[in-house]
C-alpha positions in Angstrom: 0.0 0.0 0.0 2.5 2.7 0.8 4.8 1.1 -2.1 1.9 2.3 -4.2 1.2 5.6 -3.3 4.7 6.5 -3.2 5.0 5.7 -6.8 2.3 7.7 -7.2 3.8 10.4 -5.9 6.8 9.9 -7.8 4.6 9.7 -10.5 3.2 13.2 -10.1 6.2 14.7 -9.2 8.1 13.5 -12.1 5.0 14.7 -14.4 5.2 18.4 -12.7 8.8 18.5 -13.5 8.7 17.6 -16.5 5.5 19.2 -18.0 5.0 22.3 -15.6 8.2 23.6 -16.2 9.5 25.9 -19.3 12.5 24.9 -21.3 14.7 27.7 -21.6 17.6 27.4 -23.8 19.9 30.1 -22.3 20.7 29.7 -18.8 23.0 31.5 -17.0 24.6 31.0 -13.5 23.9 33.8 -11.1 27.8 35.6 -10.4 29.4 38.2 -8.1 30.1 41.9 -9.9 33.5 40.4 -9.3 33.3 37.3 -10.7 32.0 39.0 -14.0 34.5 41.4 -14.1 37.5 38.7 -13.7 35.5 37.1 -17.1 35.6 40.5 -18.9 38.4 41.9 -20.8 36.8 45.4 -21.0 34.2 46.9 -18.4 33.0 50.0 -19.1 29.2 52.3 -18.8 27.9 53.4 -21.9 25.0 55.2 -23.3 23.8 53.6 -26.9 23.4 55.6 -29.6 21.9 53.0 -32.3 21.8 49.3 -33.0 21.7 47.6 -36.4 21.4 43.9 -37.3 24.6 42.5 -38.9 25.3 39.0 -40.5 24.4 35.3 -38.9 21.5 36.7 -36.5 24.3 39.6 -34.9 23.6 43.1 -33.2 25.8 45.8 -33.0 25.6 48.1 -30.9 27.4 51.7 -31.4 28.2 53.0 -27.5 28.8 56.7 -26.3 31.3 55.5 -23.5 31.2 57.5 -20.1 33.6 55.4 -17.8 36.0 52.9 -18.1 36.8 50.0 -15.4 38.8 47.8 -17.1 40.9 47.9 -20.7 41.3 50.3 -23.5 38.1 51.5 -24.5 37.7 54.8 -26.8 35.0 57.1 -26.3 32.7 55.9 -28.9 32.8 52.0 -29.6 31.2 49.3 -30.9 30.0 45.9 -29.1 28.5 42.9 -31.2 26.1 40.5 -29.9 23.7 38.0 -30.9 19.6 39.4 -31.1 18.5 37.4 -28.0 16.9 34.3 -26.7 18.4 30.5 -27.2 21.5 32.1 -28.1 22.1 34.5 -25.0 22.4 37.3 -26.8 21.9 40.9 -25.1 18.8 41.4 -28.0 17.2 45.2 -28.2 18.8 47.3 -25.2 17.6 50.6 -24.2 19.1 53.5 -25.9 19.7 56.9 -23.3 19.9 54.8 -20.4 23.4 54.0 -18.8 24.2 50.6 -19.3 27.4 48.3 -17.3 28.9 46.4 -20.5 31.0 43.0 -19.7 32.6 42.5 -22.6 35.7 40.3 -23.9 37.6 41.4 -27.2 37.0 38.6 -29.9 39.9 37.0 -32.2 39.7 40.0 -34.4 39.2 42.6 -31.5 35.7 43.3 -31.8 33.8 43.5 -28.1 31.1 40.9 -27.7 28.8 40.3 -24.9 26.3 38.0 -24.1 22.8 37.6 -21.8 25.2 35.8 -18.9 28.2 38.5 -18.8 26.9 40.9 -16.3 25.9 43.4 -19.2 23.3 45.3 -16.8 21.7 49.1 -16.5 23.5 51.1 -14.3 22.0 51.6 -10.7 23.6 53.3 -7.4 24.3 49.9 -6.0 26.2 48.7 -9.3 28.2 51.6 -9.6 29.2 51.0 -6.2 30.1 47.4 -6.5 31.9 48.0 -9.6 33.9 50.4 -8.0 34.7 48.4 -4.8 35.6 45.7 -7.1 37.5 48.0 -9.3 38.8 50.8 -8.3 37.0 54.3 -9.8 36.4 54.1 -13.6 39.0 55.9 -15.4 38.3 59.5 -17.1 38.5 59.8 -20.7 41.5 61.7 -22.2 41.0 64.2 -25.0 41.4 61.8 -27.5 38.8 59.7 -26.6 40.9 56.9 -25.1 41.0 55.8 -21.7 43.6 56.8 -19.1 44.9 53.8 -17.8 43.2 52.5 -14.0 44.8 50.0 -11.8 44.3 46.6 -12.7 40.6 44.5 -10.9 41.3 43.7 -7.2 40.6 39.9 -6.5 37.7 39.5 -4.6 38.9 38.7 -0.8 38.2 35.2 0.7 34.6 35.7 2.6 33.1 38.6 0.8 30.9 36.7 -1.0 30.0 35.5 -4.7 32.0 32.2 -3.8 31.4 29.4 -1.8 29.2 26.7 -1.8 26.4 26.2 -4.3 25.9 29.6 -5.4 23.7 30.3 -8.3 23.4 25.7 -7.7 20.1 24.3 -9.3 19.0 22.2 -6.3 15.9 20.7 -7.1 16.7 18.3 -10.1 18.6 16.3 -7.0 15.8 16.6 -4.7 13.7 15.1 -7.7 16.0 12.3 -8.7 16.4 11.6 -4.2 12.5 11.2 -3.9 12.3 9.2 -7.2 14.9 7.0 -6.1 13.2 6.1 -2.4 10.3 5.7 -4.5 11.5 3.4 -6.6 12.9 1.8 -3.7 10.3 1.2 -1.9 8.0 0.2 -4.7 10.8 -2.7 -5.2 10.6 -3.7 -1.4 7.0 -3.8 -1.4 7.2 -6.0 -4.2 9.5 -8.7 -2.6 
């Protein structure tokens, strides 16, 4: 008797999870401001100006700069990305609002960025973090290129954004535990 109902539960648990759920091809792991930065090879804020559609599904954007983190960036730039969805692209971004790019520099020096870099509006909080993690952007000279900032401080043991399980997906283990003791006991029952 309890062998059957809890394969019936199993039953219905493994029929929510599987059908009440969404499938979501892009799926990115939650990280620290630091962690994002230590993945980028150019952090910078930026107003957009425009964005056209390029080849093989590609956006790019064209960027009024405003501050610079981390690498060279000139005051007006471009960043390429795909136009959203399975692909994790960045897709249509607000133009006049500040915008936090995380970007790396491709084989032929282009920025890209995608849905899971950190590539974020700007609030109070981010500028803060970005700075603690940082150091204060760096000022753009009169030829549009930025003065050279200290290099990203490594984030200190304990200040969060590491440790155990952050961003972890827990419940596809708590699914396969209960449909295991389900199975289980079904088998027992049947002995």
């Amino acid at each position: 008797m309890i062998g059957r109902l809890l394969a019936a539960f199993a039953l219905a648990l493994t029929t929510l999870v599987v059908f009440g759920t969404p499938a979501h091809a892009c799926s990115c792991i939650r990280s620290s401001t630091a962690e994002q930065a230590a993945g980028a090879t150019h952090v910078f804020v930026g107003t957009i100006t425009s964005t056209s559609p390029g080849q093989a599904r590609l956006l790019t954007y064209d960027i009024d700069v405003s501050e610079v983190y981390k690498g060279d960036v000139p005051e007006v730039t471009q960043l390429r990305s795909s136009s959203g969805g399975a692909s994790c692209g960045l897709g249509k971004l607000p133009s006049e609002r500040s915008i936090a790019f995380f970007a790396t520099a491709d084989t032929a020096g282009t920025l890209v960025s995608n849905a899971c870099s950190g590539t974020t509006l700007v609030s109070g909080g981010l500028s803060r973090e970005m700075s603690a993690t940082m150091g204060d952007p760096a000022l753009l000279n009169q030829s549009g290129e930025a003065v050279p900032q200290p290099q990203a401080a490594s984030p200190q043991p304990g200040s969060g954004g590491e440790g155990a399980g952050e961003g972890a997906v827990l419940w596809p283990w708590l699914v396969a535990l209960l449909l295991a003791a389900g199975g289980a006991a079904t088998w027992t029952a049947r002995r």
